[in-house]
C-alpha positions as CSV (number, residue, x, y, z in Angstrom):
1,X,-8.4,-33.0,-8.6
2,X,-7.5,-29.4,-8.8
3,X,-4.8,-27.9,-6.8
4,X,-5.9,-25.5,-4.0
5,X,-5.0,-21.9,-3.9
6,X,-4.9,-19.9,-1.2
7,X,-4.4,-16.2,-1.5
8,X,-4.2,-13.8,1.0
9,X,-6.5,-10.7,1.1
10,X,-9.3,-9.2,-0.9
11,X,-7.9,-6.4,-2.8
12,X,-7.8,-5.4,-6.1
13,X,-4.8,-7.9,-7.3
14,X,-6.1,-10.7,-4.7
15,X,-9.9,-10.1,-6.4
16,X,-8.0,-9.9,-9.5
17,X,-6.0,-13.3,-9.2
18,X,-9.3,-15.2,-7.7
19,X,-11.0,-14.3,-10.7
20,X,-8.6,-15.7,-13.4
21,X,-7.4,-18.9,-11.0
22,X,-11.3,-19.7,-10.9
23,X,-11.9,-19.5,-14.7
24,X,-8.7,-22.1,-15.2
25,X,-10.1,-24.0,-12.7
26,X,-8.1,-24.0,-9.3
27,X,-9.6,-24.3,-6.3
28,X,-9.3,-21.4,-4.9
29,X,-9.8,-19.7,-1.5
30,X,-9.2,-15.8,-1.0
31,X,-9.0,-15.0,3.0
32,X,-9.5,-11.1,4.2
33,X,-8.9,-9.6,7.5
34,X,-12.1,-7.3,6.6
35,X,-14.0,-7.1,3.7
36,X,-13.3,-6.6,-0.3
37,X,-11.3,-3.8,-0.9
38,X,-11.4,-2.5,2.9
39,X,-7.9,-0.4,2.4
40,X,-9.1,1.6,-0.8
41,X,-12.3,3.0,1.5
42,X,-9.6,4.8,3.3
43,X,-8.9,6.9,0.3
44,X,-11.8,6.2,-1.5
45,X,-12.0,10.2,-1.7
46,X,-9.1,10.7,-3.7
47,X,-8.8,10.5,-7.7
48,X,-6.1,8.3,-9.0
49,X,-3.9,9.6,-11.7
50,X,-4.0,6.6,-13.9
51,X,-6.8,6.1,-15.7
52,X,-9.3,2.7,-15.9
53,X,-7.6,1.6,-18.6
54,X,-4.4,1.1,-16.4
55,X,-6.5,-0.7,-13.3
56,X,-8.8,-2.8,-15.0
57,X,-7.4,-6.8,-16.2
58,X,-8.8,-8.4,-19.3
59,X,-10.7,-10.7,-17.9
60,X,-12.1,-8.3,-15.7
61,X,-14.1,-6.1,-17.9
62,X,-15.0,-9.6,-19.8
63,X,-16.5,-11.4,-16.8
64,X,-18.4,-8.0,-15.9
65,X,-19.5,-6.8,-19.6
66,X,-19.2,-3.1,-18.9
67,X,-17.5,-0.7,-20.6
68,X,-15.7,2.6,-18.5
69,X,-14.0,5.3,-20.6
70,X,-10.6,4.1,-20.2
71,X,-9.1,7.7,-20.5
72,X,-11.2,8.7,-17.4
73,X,-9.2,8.6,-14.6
74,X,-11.9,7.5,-11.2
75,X,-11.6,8.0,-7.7
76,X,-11.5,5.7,-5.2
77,X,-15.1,5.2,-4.9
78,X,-15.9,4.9,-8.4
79,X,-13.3,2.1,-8.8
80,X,-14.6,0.1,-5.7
81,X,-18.3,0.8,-6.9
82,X,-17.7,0.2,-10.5
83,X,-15.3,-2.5,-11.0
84,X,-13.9,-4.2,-7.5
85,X,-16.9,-4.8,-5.9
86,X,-18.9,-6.2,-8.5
87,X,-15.9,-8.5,-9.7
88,X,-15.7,-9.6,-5.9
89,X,-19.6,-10.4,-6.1
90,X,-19.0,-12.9,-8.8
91,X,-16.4,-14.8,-6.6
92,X,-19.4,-15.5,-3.8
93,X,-17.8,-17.5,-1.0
94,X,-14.8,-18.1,-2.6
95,X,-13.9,-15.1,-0.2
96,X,-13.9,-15.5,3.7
97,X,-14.8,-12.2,4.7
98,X,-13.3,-11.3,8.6
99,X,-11.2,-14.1,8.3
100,X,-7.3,-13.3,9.3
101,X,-4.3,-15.3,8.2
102,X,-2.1,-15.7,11.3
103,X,0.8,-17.7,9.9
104,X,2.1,-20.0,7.1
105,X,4.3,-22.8,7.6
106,X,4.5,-26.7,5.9
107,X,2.5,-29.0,7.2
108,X,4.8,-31.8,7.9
109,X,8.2,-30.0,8.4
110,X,10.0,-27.0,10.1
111,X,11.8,-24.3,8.6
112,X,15.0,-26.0,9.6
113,X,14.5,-28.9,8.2
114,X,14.8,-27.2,5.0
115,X,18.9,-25.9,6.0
116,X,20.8,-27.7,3.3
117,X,17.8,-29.8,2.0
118,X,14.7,-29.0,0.4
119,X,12.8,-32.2,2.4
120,X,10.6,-33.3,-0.5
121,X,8.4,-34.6,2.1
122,X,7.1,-31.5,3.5
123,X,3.7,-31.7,2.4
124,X,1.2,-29.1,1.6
125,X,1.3,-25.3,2.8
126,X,-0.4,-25.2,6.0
127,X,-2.3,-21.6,7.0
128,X,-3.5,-20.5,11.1
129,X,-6.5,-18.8,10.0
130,X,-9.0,-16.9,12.1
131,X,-12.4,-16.2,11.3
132,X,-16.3,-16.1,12.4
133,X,-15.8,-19.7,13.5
134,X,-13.2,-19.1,15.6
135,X,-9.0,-20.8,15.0
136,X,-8.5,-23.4,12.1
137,X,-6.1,-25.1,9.7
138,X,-6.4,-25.1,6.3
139,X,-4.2,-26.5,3.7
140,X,-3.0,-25.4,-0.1
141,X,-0.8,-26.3,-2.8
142,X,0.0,-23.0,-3.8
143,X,0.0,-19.4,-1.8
144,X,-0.7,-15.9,-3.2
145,X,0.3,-13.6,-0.5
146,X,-1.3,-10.4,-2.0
147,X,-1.5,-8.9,1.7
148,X,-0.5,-5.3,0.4
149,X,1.3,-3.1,3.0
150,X,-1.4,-0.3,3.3
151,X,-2.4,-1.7,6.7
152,X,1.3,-1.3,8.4
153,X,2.0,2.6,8.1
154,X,6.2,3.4,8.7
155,X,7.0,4.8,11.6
156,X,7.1,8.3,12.3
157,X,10.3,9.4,13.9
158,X,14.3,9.4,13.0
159,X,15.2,6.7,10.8
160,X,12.1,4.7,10.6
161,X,12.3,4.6,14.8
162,X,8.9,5.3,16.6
163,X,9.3,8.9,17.3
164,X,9.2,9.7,21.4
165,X,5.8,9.8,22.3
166,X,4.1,8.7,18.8
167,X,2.7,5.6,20.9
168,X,0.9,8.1,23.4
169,X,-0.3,10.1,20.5
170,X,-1.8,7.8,18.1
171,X,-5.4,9.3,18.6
172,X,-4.1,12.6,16.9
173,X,-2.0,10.9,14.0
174,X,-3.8,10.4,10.4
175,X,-1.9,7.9,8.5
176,X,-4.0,8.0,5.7
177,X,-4.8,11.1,3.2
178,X,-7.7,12.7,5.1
179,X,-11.0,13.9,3.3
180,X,-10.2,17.2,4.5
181,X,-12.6,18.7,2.4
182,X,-15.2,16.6,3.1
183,X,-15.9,14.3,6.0
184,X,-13.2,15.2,7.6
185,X,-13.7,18.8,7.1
186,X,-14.7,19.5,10.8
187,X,-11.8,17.5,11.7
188,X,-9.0,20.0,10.6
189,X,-10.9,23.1,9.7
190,X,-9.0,25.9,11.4
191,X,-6.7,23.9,13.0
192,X,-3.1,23.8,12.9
193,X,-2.1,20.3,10.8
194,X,1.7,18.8,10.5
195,X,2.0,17.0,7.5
196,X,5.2,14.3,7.7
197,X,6.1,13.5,4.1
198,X,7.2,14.2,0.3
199,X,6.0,11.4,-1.8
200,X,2.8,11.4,-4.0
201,X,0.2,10.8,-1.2
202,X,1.4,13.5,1.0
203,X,1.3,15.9,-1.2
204,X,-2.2,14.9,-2.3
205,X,-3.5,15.8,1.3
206,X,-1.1,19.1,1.0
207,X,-3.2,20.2,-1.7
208,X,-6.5,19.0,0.2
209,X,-5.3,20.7,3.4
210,X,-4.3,23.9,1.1
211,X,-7.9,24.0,-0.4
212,X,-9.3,23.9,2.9
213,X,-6.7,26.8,3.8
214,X,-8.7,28.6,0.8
215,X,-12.1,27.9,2.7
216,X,-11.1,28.9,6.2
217,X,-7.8,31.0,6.2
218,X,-7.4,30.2,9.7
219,X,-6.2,26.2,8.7
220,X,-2.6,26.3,8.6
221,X,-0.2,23.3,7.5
222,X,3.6,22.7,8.5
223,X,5.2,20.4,6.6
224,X,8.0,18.8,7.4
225,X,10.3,16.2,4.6
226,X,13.5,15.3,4.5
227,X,14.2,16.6,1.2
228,X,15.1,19.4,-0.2
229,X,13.1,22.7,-1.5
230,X,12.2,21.0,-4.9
231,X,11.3,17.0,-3.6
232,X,9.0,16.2,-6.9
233,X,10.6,14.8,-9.7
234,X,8.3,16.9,-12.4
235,X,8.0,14.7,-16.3
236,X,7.9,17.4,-18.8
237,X,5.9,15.8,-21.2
238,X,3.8,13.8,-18.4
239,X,1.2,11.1,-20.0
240,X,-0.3,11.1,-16.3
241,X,-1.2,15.0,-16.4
242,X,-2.6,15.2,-12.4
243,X,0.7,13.8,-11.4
244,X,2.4,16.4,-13.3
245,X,0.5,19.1,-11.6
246,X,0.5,17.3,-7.7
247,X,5.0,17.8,-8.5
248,X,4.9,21.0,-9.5
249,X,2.1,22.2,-6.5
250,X,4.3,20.1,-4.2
251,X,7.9,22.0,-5.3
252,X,6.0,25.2,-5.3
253,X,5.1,24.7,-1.7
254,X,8.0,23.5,-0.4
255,X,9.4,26.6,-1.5
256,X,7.3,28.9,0.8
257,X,5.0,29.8,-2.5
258,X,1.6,28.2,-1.3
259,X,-0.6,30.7,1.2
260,X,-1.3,28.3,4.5
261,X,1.8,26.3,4.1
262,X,5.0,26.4,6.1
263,X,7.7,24.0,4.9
264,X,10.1,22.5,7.0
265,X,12.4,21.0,4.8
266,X,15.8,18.2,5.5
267,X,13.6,17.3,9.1
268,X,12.4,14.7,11.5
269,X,10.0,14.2,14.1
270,X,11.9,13.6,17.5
271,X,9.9,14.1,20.3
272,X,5.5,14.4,20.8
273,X,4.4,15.6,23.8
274,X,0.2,16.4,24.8
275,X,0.1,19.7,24.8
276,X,-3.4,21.2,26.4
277,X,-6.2,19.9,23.7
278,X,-2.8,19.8,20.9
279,X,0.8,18.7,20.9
280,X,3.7,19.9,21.4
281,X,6.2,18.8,18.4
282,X,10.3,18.6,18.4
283,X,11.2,18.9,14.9
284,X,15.0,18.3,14.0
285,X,16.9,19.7,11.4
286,X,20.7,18.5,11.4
287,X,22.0,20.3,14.8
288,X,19.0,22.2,15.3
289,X,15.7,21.9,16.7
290,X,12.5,23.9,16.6
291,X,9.6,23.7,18.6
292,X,5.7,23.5,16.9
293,X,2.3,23.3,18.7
294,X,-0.1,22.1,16.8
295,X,-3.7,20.8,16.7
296,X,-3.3,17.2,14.7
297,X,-0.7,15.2,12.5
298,X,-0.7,13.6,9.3
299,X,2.1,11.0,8.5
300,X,2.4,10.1,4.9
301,X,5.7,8.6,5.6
302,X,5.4,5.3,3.5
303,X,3.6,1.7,4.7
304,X,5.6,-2.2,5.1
305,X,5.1,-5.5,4.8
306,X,3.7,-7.6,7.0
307,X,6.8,-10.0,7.9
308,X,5.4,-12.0,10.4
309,X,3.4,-14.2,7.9
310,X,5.7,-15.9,6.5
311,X,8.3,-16.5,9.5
312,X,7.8,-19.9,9.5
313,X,8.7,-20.5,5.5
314,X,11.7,-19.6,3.6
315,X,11.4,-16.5,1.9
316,X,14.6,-14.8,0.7
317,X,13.7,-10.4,1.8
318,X,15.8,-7.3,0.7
319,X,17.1,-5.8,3.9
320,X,15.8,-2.6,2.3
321,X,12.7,-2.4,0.8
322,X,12.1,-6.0,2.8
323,X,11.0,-7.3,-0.7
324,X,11.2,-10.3,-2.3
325,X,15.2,-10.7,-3.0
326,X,15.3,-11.4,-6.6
327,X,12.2,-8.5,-7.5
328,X,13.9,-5.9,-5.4
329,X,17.1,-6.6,-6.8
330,X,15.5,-6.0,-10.2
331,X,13.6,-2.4,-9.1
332,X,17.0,-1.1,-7.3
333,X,18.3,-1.9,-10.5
334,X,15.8,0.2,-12.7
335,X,15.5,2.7,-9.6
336,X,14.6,6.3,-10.7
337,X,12.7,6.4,-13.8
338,X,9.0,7.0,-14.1
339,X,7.0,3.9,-12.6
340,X,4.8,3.8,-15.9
341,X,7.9,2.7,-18.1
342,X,8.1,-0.2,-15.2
343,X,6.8,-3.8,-17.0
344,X,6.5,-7.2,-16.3
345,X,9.4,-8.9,-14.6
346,X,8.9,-12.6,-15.6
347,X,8.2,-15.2,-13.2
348,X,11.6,-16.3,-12.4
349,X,11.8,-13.0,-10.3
350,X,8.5,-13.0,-8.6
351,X,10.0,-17.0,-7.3
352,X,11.3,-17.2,-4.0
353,X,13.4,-19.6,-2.2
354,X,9.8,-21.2,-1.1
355,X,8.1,-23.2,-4.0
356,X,4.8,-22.3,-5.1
357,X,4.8,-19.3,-2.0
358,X,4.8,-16.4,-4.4
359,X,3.9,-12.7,-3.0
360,X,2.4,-10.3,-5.9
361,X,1.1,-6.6,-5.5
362,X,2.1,-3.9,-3.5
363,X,3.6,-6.3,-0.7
364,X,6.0,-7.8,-3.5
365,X,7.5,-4.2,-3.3
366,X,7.8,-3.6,0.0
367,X,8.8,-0.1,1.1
368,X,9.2,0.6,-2.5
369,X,5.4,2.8,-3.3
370,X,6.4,2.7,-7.0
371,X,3.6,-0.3,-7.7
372,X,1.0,0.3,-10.2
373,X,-2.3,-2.0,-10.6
374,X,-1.4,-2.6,-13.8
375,X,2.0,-4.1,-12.5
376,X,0.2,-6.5,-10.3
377,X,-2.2,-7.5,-13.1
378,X,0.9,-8.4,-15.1
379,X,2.1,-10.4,-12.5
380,X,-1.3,-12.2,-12.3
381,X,-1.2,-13.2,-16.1
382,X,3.0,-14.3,-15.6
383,X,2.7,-16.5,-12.3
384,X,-1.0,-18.4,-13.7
385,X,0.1,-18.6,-16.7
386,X,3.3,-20.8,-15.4
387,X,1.2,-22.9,-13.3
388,X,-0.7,-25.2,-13.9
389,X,-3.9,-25.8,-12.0
């Protein structure tokens, strides 16, 4: 009999590794808190900078028989309507749609048991799921944990703390890269926006917000990172030309260059306080603070992992990225250089102290947002290609 796999969440590297376990002929059973591809609707607005040729597996384009210009780069949308969906359509109910993993744990042992001795007895992985029907048990041989981290965005205050008053303030805080120039237009048109963040997604809603700027001069954007005036690493020679041009927008902004903008660079968020119909915001900047009133807030400080899956198992986590030991260690390693050079690790680093437990995609980062598709395709092809169904 085939082995059962369960894999956690319906994303592209959990639609992805469904796809290729059912074609070798596991058994295989893909749970997901919402619906297929659910996390990529929230930017579905946004054009990625690699092109289909990078976010796309093998047996992928095979199974669907189409062929996309592989130099085009698509947005959001286009790869949902295009490839994800359609690939997710030819699963049927291998997915359980609304269906929420709670926990993982072995059936017939605790996590102590396994102190000092693996306790070959401990039978198969045992998963708390939740779905239409209400609380179950289900059982697998092996777990894919391809959970991502897009649903768990970082905190927004000093040091990764909740900043004072974020909790009371939630209604007003974007997480996500708004569609400011398009349903979300109304949203932040004319309004004054703090934007929290220097990596690649916030300065993709910078240059949103700054087009909007451009529309309506009376839109104005503070934004506060805790870099310097030059946070973009820029490749000269750049084979992914948008992010080439997102750097060198980004540096030229935080360098007071960009109509609309006003950077606040090396600060933090300390203290949110309802202000009228805005908020009033504490910014800190070493010793000193400064005082901003503004209409919303958009935090594009970084996602995590969800931990609490896989309490109950043993699973060795870096205590700085919080991912998996032996694939962190790797990535500090490499840290630095441009996340297209990045290739595939080999499956004795995507292993973890749990047998057959192995966590692939963005979650086998963790607070690292160098992951590519293509990465988690390549761990796909190493981890199946080791096991045997």
């Amino acid at each position: 009999m085939a082995q059962k796999l369960a894999i956690i969440g319906a994303g592209p590297i959990g639609i992805e590794a469904a796809t290729l376990a059912k074609r070798q002929g596991w058994q295989v059973s893909v749970y997901e808190a919402a619906l297929p591809g659910s996390s990529i609707q929230r930017w579905q607005h946004v054009r990625l900078f690699s092109s289909w040729a990078l976010n796309q597996s093998p047996w992928g384009r095979e199974i669907l028989a189409i062929s996309l210009d592989e130099d085009a780069c698509p947005t959001g949308r286009e790869y949902l309507d295009h490839y994800l969906l359609p690939l997710a359509a030819t699963l049927g109910d291998v997915v359980k749609t609304r269906t929420r993993v709670l926990g993982i744990t072995r059936r017939d042992a605790l996590k102590g048991d396994f102190v000092g001795n693996r306790a070959p007895k401990s039978g198969p992985f045992l998963l708390h799921v939740d779905g239409p029907d209400g609380e179950t048990y289900v059982e697998a041989d092996v777990v894919f944990d391809t959970s991502g981290v897009y649903e768990h965005p970082a905190n927004i205050g000093r040091g990764g703390l909740r900043a004072i008053g974020e909790t009371t303030a939630a209604d007003r805080i974007e997480h996500y890269i708004p569609d400011a120039m398009g349903a979300d237009e109304a949203t932040y048109s004319g309004k004054s926006v703090l934007l929290l963040g220097a990596g690649h997604s916030a300065v993709t809603s910078l240059r949103l917000l700054s087009d909007l700027h451009d529309k309506n001069p009376k839109t104005r954007i503070f934004w506060a990172f805790l870099g310097k005036r030059a946070p973009y690493q820029v490749i000269e020679n750049d084979s992914l030309p948008q992010r080439k041009s997102l750097g060198l927008f980004g540096n030229k902004a935080a360098s007071g260059e960009v109509a609309g903008v006003t950077p606040f660079p090396e600060s933090t968020i300390e203290q949110i306080q309802s202000d009228g119909d805005g908020l009033k915001v504490t910014l800190r900047r070493g010793e000193a603070q400064e005082a901003l009133h503004v209409d919303r807030i958009v935090a594009n400080v970084g996602y995590r992992p969800d931990l609490s899956l896989n309490r109950e198992i043993q699973v060795h986590q870096c205590y700085a990225s919080e991912g998996p030991m032996k694939l962190a260690a790797s990535l500090l390693a490499s840290a630095g250089g441009d996340c297209l050079a990045q290739a595939a690790v080999g499956v004795d680093l995507l292993k973890n102290t749990e047998p057959n437990y192995f966590v692939l995609g963005a979650k086998s980062y963790g607070r690292n947002s160098s992951f590519l598709l293509r990465l988690g395709i390549e761990q796909i092809q190493e981890i199946l290609g080791f096991l045997k169904p």
